[in-house]
N, C-alpha and C positions, 0 to 999 in steps of 0.2 A: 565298576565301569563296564560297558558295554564291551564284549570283544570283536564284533564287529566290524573290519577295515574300514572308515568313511572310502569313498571314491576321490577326495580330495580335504587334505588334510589342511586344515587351518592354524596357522603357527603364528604365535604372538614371543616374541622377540626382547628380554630384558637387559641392560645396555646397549640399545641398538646404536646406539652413537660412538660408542668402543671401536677399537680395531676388530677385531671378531665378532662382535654386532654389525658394522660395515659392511665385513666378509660375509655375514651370510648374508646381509641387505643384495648384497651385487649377486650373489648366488641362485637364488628365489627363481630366476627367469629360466635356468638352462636346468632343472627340475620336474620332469611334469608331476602330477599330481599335487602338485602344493599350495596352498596360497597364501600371500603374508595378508594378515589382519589387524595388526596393532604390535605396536613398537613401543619403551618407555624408556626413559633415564631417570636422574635423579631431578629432585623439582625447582634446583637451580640451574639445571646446564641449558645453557646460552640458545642450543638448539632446538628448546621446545617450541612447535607450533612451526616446524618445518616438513617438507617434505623427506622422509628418511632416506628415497635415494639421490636425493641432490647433495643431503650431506654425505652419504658415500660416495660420493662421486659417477654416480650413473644417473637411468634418466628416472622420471619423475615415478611414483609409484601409486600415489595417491593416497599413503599411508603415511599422517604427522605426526611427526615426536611428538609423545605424551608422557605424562607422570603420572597418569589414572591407573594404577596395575591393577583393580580389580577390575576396571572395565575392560581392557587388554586381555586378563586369562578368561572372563566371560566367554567374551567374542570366539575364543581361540579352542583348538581341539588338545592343544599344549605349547607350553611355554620352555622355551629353550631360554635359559638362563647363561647370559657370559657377563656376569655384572664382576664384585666385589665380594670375596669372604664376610666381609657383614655385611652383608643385603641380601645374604641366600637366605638364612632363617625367615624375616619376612617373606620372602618371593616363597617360599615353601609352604606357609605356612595359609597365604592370599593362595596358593596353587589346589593345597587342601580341601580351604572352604568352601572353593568354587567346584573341585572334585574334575580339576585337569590332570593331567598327567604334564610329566617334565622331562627336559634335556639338561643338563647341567653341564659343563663345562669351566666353571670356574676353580679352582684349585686354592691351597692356602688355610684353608676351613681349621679352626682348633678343634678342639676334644667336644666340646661345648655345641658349635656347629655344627659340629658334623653328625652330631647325636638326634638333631632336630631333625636332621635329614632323613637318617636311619629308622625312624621313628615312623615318618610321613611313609617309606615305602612300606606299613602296615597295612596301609590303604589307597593308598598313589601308587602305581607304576611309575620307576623316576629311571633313567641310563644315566648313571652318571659315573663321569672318565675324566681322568685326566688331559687327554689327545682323544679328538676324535677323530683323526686322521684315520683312513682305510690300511694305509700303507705302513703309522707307527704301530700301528693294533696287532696287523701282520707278524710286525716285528716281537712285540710281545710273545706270540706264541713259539715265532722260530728262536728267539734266547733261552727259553725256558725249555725247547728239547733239546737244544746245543748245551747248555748245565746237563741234563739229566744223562744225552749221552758220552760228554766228557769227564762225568763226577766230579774228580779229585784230580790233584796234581796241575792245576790252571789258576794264575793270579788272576781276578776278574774286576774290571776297569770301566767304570762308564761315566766318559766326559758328555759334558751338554753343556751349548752354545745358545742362549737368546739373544734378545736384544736391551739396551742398556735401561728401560723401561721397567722391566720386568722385575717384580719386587720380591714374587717366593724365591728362595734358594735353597737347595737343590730344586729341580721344576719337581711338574708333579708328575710329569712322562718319564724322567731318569728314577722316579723313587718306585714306579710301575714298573720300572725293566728291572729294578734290584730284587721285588719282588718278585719275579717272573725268575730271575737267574736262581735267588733264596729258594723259591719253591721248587726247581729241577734240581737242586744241591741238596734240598732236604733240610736246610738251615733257617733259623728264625731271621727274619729278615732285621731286624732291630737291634738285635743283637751283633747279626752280622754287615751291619753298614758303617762307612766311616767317611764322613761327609770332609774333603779335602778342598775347604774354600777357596784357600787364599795359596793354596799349591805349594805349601809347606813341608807337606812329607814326599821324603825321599827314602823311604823303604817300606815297601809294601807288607802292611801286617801280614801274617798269615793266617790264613781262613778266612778274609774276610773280603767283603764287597767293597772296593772303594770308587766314592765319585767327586767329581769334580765339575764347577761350574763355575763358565765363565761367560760374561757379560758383552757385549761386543754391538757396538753398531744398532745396527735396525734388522740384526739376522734373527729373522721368524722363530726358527728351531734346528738345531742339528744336534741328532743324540748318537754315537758311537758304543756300543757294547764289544769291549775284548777281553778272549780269553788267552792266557799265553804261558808261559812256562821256557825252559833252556832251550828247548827243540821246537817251535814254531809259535806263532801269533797269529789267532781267528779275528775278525775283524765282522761284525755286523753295523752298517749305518743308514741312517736315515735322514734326508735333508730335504726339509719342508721349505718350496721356493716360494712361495705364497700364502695367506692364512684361509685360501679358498681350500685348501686342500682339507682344512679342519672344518671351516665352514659347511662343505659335501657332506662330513660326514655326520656333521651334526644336522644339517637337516636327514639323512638319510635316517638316523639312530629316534629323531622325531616323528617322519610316518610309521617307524617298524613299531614304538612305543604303544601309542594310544589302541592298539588292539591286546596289548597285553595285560595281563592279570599284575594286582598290586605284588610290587617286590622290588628289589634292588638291582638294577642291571648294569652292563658295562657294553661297550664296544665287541667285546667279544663274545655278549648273548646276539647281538647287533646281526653280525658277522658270521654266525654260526662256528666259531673256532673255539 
């Protein structure tokens, strides 16, 4: 791929009918440089052959829901992906042949999945995160010095709040700060996580990362990272009031893409942190 910045980047949108498909639909305007090109869903939702921002609720765009994804990444300079864990292998794979680059955002992926993905940034440039949040990204970086300068001696806690909607569990933003903590600790993160669904334990292994998730309402995202012990309790949070806030930064992680070389990125090559 060319490294080349365009002067305005063309983004073609998969689930745009989704709530984060939506969010970046309403997004687009307070963006410069961008411009939306083609939207798709799946080839039975009710909304195909609409306008995409009537169905987000803002004003018309002059882009209608389609189910053509090759004509979609065609058009597009890349394709930001907030579909379904199985629908990324195709959308990867339509992304490939057209020789787009990608946003990805969707979470959930098995071993299987995720391996298609990995494979495509041999040749694609793809960013793909769990949150594309500015501010969860952030956070990623400040848990993972707060591990490396607290070491040992800190029981390490990270609750996460979505909405009742939301089908992975743990998300995939609490399993990136496990991560981020695992890697300033020096410990395998797999080894060291202990996923507390149903809020059943009441004593905190030792050594180990526990999280906990729970379901509630229509709330967007809140992830809490704490470290604590007999003598005080650190506290890092983050609370996403709206899915614009992921929305930003998925398109922002879409222009910084397409000038870069094939390989695997995340928010924090984005961001420079």
């Amino acid at each position: 791929m060319k490294n080349k910045i365009p002067s305005i980047t063309r983004i073609a949108v998969a689930g745009a009918a989704g709530r984060m498909g939506q969010a970046i639909i309403r997004s687009f305007r307070s963006v410069p440089g961008v411009e939306l090109v083609a939207a798709t869903e799946m080839s039975v939702h009710k909304g195909l052959g609409k306008d995409v921002g009537v169905l987000a609720g803002t004003e018309k765009t002059g882009i209608l829901l389609s189910d053509d994804l090759q004509a979609a990444i065609t058009a597009a300079d890349v394709l930001i992906d907030f579909t379904f864990h199985t629908a990324v292998p195709l959308n990867t794979k339509m992304a490939l042949q057209c020789g787009r680059a990608m946003v990805i955002g969707t979470t959930g992926l098995d071993a299987v999945e995720t391996d298609i993905v990995k494979k495509a940034t041999e040749k694609l440039p793809i960013v793909w995160a769990p949150n594309m949040s500015i501010g969860v990204n952030l956070l990623f970086a400040i848990v993972k010095q707060a591990a490396t300068a607290l070491a040992t001696g800190y029981k390490v806690e990270i609750d996460e709040t979505h909405h009742i909607h939301k089908k992975d569990s743990p998300s995939g933003t609490a399993l990136k700060l496990g991560e981020k903590v695992a890697e300033g600790l020096g410990l395998d993160f797999k080894s060291a996580m202990v996923h507390d669904a149903d809020g059943a334990l009441r004593k905190h292994p030792e050594g180990k990362i526990v999280i906990r998730s729970h379901r509630e309402g229509e709330v967007v995202g809140d992830h809490t990272v704490s470290f604590g012990n007999d003598a005080e309790r650190i506290e890092f949070t983050h609370r996403a009031w709206s899915r614009e806030s992921l929305a930003l930064g998925a398109i922002r992680a879409a222009q910084w893409v397409v000038s870069r070389k094939p390989g695997l990125y995340d928010m924090q090559d984005v961001l420079g942190l």
